[in-house]
N, C-alpha and C positions, 0 to 999 in steps of 0.2 A: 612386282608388288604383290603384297600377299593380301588375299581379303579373307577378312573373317566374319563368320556366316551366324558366332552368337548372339542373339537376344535375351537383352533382361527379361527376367520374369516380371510383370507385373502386380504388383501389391492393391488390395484394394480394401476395404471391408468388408465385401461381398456377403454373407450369411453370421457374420460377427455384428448381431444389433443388438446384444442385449451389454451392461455395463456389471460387470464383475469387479466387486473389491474383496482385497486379499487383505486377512488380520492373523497380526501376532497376538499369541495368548501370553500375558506378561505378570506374574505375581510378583509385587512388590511389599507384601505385608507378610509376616507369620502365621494368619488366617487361613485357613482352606479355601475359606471360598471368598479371597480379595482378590481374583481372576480379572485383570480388564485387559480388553479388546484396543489392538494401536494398529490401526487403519496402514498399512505397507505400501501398496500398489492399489491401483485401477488400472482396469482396460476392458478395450470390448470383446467379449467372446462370443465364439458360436458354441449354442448350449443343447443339449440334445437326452435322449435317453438313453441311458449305459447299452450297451448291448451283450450276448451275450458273455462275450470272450472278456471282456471288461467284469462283468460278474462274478468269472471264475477268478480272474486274477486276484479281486478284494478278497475273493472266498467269503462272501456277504449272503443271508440268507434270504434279507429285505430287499427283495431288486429294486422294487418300487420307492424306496430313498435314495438310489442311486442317482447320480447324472455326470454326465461326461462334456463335458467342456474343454475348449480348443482357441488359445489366443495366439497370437504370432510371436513368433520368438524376440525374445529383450536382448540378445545377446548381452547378457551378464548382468544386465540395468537393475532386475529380477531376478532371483533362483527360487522357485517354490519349494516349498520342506513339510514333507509327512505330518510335521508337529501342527503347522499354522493351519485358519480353516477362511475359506471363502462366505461371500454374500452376494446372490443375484438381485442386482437391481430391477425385479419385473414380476409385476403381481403374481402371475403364474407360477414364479418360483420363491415368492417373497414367503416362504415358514421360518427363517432362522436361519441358523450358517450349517453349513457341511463342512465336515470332516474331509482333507485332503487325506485319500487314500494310496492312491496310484500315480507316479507323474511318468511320462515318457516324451522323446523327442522326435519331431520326423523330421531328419535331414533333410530330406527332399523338398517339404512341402516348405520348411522353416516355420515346423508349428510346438506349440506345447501341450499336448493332452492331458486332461489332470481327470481324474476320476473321485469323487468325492460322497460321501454317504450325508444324510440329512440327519443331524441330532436334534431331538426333540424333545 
């Protein structure tokens, strides 16, 4: 008999308390500025400040509108896009939405990194 020695990993929320929602920017008028906002996704992320290797990637000169956020992976449920911009649900970060600028994936951890500038 063969035994095998893997464990799941367990999943938990552990430092993702904050509620992030993800919007599409959608023009549906000939107007410049008929731009509305359609609400895509929610989830909880953990939300943090860019660091530096994150800074150089946006090549942003504002570090201080940056922030880096990390939700677990949708497998496919979600795919975030450079185009769309986020909202943190949490007074500390409540100014407006950020600009998705960076996304990458950790196999390992099965997380999404997104890296996002704050438009003002």
């Amino acid at each position: 008999m063969i035994r095998h020695n893997f464990k799941h990993k367990r999943v938990n929320t552990g430092t993702r308390n904050k509620i992030v929602e993800f919007y599409r920017i959608s023009n549906e008028g000939p107007e410049a500025d008929n731009d509305s906002e359609v609400k895509v996704f929610e989830s909880y992320a953990n939300v943090y400040s860019s660091s530096t290797k994150d800074v150089e990637v946006v090549q942003s000169t504002r570090s201080n509108d940056l922030v880096t956020i990390k939700i677990l992976d949708t497998n496919g449920e979600y795919i975030p896009q450079t185009s769309e911009k986020f909202k943190i649900k949490h007074p500390f970060y409540d100014y407006g939405f950020y600009e998705i600028k960076d996304i990458s994936l950790d196999e390992e951890e099965k997380e999404l990194k997104i890296v996002g500038e704050l438009k003002r």
